[in-house]
N, C-alpha and C positions, 0 to 999 in steps of 0.2 A: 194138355198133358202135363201133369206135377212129375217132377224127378226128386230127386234126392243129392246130396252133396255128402260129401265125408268129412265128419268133424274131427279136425286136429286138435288134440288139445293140447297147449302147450301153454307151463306154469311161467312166471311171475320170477324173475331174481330177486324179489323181496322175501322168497324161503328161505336165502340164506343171510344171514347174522353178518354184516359185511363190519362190525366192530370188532369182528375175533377173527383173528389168523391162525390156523394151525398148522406145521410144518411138519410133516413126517419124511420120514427113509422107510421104502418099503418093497414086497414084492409081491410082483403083478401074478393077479393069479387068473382072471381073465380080461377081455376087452368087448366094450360095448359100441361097436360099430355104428352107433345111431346115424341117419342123416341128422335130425335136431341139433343133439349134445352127444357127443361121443364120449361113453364112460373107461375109464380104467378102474378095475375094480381089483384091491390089493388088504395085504395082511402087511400092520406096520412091524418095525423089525424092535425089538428091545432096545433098553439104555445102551446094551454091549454091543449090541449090534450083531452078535452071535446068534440070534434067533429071532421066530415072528414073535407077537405079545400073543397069549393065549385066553382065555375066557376060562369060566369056572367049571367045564362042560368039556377043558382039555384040548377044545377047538382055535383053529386059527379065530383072532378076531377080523372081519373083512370092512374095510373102508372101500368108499366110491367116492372119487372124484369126477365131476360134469366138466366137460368144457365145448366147445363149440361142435359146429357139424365134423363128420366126419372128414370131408374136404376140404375145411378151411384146416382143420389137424393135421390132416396128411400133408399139406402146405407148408406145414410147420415142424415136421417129421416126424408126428405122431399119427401111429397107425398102426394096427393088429400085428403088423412083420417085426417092427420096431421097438412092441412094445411087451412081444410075447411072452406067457406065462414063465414064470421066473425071473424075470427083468429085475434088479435092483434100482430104484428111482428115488429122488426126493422130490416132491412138492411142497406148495404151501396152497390153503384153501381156509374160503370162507364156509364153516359148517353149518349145516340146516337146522333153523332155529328150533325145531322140533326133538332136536336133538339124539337123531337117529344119524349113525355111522356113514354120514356121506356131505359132501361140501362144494362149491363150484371153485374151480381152480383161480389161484392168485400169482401171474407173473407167469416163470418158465418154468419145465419138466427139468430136471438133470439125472440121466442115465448113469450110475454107478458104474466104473472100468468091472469088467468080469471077475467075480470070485473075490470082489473088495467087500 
């Protein structure tokens, strides 16, 4: 008797560009609970810091950052409670050489004090 297995597919950190850094402040607008890579998925905030960056379409622009399972994150105090929609955060991330709006995380999250 022949079965079947379930293919995971899971990419290559050679999609991201690991020679460019980029550092945003931004807010969370949802979370990607992955077991794989858990995403935070966010809108970066202006120069002023007064608002997100917009698109020509008037729309939030949305960035994703990848970083480990979701339980190695929660580990680390990253988790959908912690990290809930509105959240002001800065990171730093290596982006996808493809050069669509998402990056695997560089270093640590920092949670902005409330309403800063």
């Amino acid at each position: 008797m022949l079965g079947t297995l379930p293919v995971a597919a899971h990419h290559s950190f050679s999609i991201f560009n690991h020679e460019i850094v980029k550092t945003f402040t931004g807010v969370v607008t949802r979370v990607n609970p992955d077991a794989n890579h858990l995403q935070i998925f966010f809108a970066p905030m202006n120069d002023e810091r007064k608002n997100v960056e917009r698109g020509a379409d008037g729309k939030p622009v949305v960035w994703a950052v990848e970083m480990t399972g979701s339980a190695q994150a929660a580990k680390e105090g990253v988790s959908v409670t912690a990290f809930a929609p509105g959240t002001i955060f800065s990171v730093s991330l290596n982006p996808l050489r493809s050069g669509e709006n998402a990056g695997a995380r560089v270093g640590n999250l920092f949670r902005c004090p409330a309403k800063k």
